[in-house]
N, C-alpha and C positions, 0 to 999 in steps of 0.2 A: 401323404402326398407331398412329394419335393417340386418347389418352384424352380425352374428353371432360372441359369443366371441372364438370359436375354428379358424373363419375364419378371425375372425380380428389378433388371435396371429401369422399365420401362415403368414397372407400379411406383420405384423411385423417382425417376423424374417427375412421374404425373404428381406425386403427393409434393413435390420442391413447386410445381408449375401450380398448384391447386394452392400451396403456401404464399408463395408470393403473388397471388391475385388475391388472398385476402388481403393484404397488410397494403398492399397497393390501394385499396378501395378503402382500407381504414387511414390511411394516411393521406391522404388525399387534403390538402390543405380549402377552408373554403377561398371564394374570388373575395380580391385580395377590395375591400372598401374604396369608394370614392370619398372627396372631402365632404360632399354634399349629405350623404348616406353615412357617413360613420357615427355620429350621434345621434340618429335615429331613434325615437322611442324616447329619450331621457330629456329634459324639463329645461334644463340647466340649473337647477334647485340640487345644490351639493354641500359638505359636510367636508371640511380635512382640517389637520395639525397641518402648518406652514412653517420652514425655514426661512426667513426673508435674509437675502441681504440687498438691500439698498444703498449705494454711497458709500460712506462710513457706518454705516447701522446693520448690527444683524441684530436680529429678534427672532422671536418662534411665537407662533400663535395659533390660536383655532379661529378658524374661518369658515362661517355659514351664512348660504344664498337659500334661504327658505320658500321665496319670492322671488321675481323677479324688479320689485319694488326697493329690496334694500338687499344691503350684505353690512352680517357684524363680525366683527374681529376683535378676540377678546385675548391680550398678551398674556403670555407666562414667563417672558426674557425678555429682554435682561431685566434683572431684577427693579428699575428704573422704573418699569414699564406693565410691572404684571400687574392684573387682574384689571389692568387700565380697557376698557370694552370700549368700542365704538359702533354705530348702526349707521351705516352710511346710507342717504335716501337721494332721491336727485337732487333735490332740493335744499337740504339741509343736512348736518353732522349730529346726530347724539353722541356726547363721552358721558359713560358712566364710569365711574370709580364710588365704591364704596359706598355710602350714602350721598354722595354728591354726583349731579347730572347735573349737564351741560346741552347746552344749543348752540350750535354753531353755523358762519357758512360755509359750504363745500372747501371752497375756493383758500379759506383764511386756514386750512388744519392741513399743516405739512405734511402729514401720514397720510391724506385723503389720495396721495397722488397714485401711491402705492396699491390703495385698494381700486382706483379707478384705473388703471393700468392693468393689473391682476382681472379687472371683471371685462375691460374693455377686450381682451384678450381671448379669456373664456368665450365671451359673445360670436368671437371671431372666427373662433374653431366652431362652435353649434352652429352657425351660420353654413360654415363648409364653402362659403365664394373667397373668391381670390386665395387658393390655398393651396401649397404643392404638399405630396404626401411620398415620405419617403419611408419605407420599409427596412430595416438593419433591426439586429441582435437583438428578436424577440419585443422591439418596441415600433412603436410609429413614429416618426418628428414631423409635425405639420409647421411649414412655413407660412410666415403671413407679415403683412404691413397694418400700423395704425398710423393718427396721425403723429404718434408721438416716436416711429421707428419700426423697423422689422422685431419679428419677433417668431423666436421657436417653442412650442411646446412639445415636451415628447410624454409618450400615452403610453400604457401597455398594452401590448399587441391581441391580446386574447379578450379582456373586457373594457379597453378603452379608459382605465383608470387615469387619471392628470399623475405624473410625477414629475415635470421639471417645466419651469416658465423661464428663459431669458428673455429679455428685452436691453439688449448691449447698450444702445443709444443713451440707455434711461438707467444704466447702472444695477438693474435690477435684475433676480436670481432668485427662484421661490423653488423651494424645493417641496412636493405635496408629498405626505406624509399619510397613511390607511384614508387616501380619496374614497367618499361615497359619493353617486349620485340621489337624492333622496326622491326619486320616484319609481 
């Protein structure tokens, strides 16, 4: 049995029309998050390697909010500065280095600004108020203000991973590095 060429162009189309209604329905991007909703689900209890540069200071560190009670930061750069840990609590600083700890106030440990900046920040985005949310090149950049300046964090677009903190005002530039959230 020969198909006809009117009924071979017709089975053609419908299999092109039947094609692109799947790929349509597979691509279908979901609605695109509000600020409010985009952290949804997660604790703000996270895990990452940090580029810092602050000022004159770049360093790398690992950075963990276990709690919402502290956040510790424990250097591996510059050399100056490695395995120098800190647990920042509202109240007070632990340094640990080596067998030697420390107690400090907040206010007295020049690094403290860095990590309360970085968290004030973080807070700002899981909050999701006062925040514009801009959408480009597979990432999100959530804008925001604190009191110590504006500030952008850009996210990836697919699981909301942290990968970049400015805050201009404050000289500061965290690059996040295999961001987990630990919940």
């Amino acid at each position: 049995m020969t198909i006809s060429k009117h009924r071979k162009a017709v089975l053609i189309l419908a299999a092109v029309i039947c094609i692109a209604f799947v790929l349509s329905l597979t691509s279908c991007s979901p609605k695109e998050k509000t600020p409010e909703d985009l952290f949804e689900g997660h604790s703000g209890n996270f895990d990452t390697t940090a580029n810092i540069s602050y000022k004159d200071l770049s360093a790398t560190a690992r950075i963990t909010r276990e709690t919402p009670r502290s956040c510790s930061v424990t250097f591996s750069s510059p050399e100056s500065l490695a395995d120098v840990a800190f647990v920042f609590w509202d109240d007070r600083v632990d340094l640990n280095y080596k067998a030697m700890s420390f107690t400090f106030d907040p206010n007295s440990v020049p690094g403290a600004a860095v990590a309360r900046l970085t968290a004030a920040a973080v807070n700002s985005a899981l909050s999701g108020k006062g925040l514009a949310v801009q959408y480009a090149d597979n990432a999100l950049t959530l804008s925001g203000a604190l009191d110590s300046g504006s500030f952008t964090l850009r996210l990836d677009q697919g699981d909301q991973r942290l990968l970049k903190l400015s805050i201009p005002d404050q000289q500061l530039d965290v690059e996040f590095i295999n961001f987990t959230f630990l919940d």
